[in-house]
C-alpha positions in Angstrom: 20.4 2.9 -15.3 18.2 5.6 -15.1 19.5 9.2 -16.4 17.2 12.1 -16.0 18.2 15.1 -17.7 15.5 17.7 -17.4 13.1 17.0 -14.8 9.8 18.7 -16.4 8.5 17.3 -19.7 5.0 18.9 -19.5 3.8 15.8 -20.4 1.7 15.4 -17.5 0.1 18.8 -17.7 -3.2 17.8 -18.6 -3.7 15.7 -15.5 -2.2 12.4 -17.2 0.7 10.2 -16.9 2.7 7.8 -18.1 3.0 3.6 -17.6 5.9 1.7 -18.1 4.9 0.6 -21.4 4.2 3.9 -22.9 0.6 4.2 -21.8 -1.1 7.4 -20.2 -3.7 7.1 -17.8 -5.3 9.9 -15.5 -3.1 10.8 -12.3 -6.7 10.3 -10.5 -6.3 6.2 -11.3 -6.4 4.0 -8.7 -2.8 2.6 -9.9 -1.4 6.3 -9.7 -2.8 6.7 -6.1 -1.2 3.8 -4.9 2.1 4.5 -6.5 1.9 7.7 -5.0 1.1 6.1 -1.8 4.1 4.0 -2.0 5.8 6.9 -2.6 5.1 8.6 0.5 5.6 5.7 2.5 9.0 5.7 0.8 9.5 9.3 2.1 8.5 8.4 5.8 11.0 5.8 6.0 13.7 8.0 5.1 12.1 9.9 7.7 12.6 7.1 10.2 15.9 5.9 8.5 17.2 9.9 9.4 15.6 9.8 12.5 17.7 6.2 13.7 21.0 7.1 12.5 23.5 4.4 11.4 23.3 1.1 12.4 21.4 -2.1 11.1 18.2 -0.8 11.2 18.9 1.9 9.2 20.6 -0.2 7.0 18.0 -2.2 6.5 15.7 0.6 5.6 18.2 1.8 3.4 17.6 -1.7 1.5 13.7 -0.9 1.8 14.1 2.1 0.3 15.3 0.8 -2.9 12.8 -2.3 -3.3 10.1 0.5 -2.7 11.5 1.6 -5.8 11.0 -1.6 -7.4 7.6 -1.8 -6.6 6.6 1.9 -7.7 7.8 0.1 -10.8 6.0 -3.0 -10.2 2.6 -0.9 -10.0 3.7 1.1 -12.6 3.9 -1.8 -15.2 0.9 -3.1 -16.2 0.8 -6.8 -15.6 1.1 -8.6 -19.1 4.4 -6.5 -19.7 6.7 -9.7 -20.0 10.3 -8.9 -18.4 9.1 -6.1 -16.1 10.8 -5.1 -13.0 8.6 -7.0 -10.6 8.5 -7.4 -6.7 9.9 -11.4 -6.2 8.8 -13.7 -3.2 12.4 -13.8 -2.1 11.7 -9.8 -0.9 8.6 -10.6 1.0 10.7 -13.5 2.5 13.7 -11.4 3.5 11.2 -8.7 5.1 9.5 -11.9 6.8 13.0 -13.1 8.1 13.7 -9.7 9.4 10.7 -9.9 11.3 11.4 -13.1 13.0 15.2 -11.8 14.3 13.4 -8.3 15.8 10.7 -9.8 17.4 12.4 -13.0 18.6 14.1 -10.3 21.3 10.6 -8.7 22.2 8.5 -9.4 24.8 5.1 -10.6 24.1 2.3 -8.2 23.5 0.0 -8.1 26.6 -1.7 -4.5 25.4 -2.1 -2.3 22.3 0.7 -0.4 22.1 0.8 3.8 21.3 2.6 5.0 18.5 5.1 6.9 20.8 8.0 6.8 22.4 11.4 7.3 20.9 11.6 9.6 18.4 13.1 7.3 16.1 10.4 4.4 16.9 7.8 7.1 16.5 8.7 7.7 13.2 8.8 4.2 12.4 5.3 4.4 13.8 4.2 6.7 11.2 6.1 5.2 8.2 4.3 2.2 9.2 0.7 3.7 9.1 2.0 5.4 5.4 2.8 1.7 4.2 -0.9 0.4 5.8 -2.5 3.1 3.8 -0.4 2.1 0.4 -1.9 -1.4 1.2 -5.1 -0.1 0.9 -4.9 2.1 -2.3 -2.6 -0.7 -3.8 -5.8 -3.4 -2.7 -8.1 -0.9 -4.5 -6.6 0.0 -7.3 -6.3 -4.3 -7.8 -10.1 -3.6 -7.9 -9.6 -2.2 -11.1 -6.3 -3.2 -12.7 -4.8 -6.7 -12.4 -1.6 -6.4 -9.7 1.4 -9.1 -9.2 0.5 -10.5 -5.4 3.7 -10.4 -4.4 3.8 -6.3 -4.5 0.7 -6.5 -2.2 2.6 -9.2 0.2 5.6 -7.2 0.3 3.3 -4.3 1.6 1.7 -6.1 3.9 4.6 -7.7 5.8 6.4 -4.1 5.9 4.3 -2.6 7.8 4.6 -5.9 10.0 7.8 -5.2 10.1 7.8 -1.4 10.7 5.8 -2.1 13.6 8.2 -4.7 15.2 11.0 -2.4 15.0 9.8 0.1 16.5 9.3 -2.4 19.2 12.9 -3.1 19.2 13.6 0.9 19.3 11.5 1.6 22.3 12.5 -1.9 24.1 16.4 -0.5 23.8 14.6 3.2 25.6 12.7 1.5 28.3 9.7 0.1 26.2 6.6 0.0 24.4 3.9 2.8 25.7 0.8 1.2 26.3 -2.6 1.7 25.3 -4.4 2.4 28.8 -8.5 2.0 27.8 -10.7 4.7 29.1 -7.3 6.5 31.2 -8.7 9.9 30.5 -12.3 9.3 31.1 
């Protein structure tokens, strides 16, 4: 368990920070980026999770929340650290099967859809564009610094799934807004 007593250490004051294995590094690495990224992706689903109340989906970001804490810990850990706290397939799997029940109730796609409607789905919208973005920093910073695969898979089906409940959102408020090409031209 984690117990944090004083919350500055002035540690980081000169622009570094620390790994899990003891190691500082600039807060400009790629790594930090995409942990911050992760971070705020985090944030937005709390966002979203606010936004949709109780209920399953937002117990099922709740559970999001947490592994997003895992891999902020998964990044944070440099990759030959034996024993770390590491992002497992069985998470990418569970965001997979989640998936696969929301959009098994959807209608097929027959447009792009805008990131709109419901509040809640809208929000869901932006969380998911967040996690796309933490894809990207975390695929970069993999440019530089080995990164376990699965904490990139488990990115990349989140925002799958973001995007398929906010679907389910809008589908229970009269469904998706479509993308009209060229409407206002």
């Amino acid at each position: 368990m984690v117990k944090l007593n004083k919350i500055y250490t002035r540690t980081g004051d000169a622009g570094t920070t620390g790994l899990v294995d003891g190691s500082r590094v600039s807060k400009a690495d790629p790594r930090m980026a995409a942990i911050g990224d992760v971070d705020e992706a985090n944030s937005a689903i709390g966002v979203a999770r606010a936004a949709l109340g109780p209920g399953s989906l937002g117990e099922m970001l709740a559970r999001i929340q947490n592994d997003l804490f895992d891999l902020g810990a998964d990044l944070a850990t440099p990759i030959e650290m034996a024993g770390a706290l590491r992002i497992v397939p069985a998470q990418v799997t569970w965001l997979e099967e989640r998936i696969d029940h929301l959009n098994a109730a959807l209608e097929p796609l027959t447009s792009f859809i805008l990131p709109a409607g419901e509040a809640s789905a809208a929000a869901l919208h932006l969380a998911r564009a967040v996690v796309r973005r933490a894809e990207r920093t975390a695929v970069a910073a993999g440019r530089s610094v080995a990164l376990a695969p699965d904490a990139l898979a488990y990115l990349n089906r989140l925002s799958d799934l973001l995007f398929v409940a906010a679907r389910a959102v809008n589908q229970n408020a009269g469904g998706d807004v479509l993308w009209v090409p060229g409407a206002s031209r």
